[in-house]
C-alpha positions as CSV (number, residue, x, y, z in Angstrom):
1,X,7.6,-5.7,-3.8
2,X,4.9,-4.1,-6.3
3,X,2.3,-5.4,-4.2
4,X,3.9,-3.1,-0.8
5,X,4.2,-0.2,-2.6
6,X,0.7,-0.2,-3.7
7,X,-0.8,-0.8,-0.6
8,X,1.6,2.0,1.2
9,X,0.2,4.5,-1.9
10,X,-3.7,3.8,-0.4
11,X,-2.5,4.3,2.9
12,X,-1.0,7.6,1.8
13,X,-4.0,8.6,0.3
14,X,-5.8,7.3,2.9
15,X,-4.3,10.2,5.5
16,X,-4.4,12.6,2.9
17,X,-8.3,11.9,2.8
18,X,-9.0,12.1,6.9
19,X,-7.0,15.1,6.7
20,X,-9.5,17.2,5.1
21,X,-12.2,16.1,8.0
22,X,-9.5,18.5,10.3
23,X,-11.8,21.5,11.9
24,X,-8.8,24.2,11.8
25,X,-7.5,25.0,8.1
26,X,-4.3,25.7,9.7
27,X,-3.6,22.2,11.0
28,X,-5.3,20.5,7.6
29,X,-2.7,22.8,5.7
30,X,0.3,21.8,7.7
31,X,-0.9,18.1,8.2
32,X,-1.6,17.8,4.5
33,X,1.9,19.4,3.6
34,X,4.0,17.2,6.2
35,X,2.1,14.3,4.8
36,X,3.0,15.2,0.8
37,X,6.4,15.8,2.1
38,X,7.1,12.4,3.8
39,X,5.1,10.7,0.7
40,X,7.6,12.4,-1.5
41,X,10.4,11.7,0.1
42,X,9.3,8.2,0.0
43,X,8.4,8.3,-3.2
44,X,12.1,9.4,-4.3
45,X,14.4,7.2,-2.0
46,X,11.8,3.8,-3.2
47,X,10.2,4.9,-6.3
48,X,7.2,3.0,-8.3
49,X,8.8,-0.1,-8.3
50,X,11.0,-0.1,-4.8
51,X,14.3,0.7,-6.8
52,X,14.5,4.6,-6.4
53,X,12.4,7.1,-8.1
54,X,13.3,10.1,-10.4
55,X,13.5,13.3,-8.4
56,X,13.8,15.3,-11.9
57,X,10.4,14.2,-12.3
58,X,8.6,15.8,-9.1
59,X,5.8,18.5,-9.4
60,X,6.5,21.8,-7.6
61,X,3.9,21.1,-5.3
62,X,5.7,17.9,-3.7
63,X,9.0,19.9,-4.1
64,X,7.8,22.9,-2.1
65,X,6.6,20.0,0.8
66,X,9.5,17.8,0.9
67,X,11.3,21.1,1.6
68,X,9.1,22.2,4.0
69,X,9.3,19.2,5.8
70,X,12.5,18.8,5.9
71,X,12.8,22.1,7.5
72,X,10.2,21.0,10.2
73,X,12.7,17.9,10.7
74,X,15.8,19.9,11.3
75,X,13.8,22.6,13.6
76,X,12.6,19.7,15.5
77,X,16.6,18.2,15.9
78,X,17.8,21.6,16.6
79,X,15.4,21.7,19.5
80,X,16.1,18.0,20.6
81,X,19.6,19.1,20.7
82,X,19.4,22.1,22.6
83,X,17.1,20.3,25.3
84,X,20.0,17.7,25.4
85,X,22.5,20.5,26.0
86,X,20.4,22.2,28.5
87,X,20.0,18.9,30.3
88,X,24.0,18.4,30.5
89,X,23.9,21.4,31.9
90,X,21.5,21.0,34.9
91,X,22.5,17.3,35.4
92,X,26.1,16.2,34.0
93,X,26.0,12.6,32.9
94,X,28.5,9.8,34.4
95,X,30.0,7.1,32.5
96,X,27.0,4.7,34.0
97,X,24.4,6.7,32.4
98,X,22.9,5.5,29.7
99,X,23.3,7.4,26.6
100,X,20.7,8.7,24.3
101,X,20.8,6.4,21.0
102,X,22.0,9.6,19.5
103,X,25.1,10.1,22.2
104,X,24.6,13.3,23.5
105,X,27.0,14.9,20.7
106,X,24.8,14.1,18.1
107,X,27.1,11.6,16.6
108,X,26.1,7.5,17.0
109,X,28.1,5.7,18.9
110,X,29.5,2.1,17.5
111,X,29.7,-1.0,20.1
112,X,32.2,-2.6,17.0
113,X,35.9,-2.2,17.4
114,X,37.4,-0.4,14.5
């Protein structure tokens, strides 16, 4: 409930607040945007009271991370992909192998007959 959400908003803050004792300014900028980014994101799919926020209502600052970290996301599934692809490529997988949680086309597989 109410009592959650608060505690996760001081934990937010929390990171925000070790992030400035980072040495490069580089990695404090990134860390600190990736950080607003997830927050935000967080902040839209739960909202103040755990029942979804108002995204019409989000300052351009936390707009400008949440799209920036989404792009990070993506970059980083590209890449995952691409590493899986490359992998199939060196070392075919047989139907004993186990598959990635994923499935190696990107799609999740379902154990429940349809």
């Amino acid at each position: 409930g109410g009592a959650g959400l608060w505690q996760a908003r001081l934990r937010a803050r929390d990171l925000l607040r070790v992030m400035n004792c980072v040495q490069c300014s580089v990695c404090r900028l990134h860390g600190k945007v990736g950080t607003l980014g997830v927050i935000t994101a967080l902040q839209i799919l739960l909202g103040k009271e755990g029942r979804g926020g108002d995204a019409a209502r989000m300052h351009r600052v936390e707009v400008a991370a949440l799209i920036t970290t989404l792009g990070k996301f993506l970059n980083a599934i590209k890449t995952v992909r691409t590493l899986e692809a490359r992998l199939l490529e060196v070392s075919p997988v047989s139907d004993e192998d186990p598959v990635p949680m994923g499935g190696w086309d990107g799609e999740y597989e379902s154990n429940a007959e349809d």
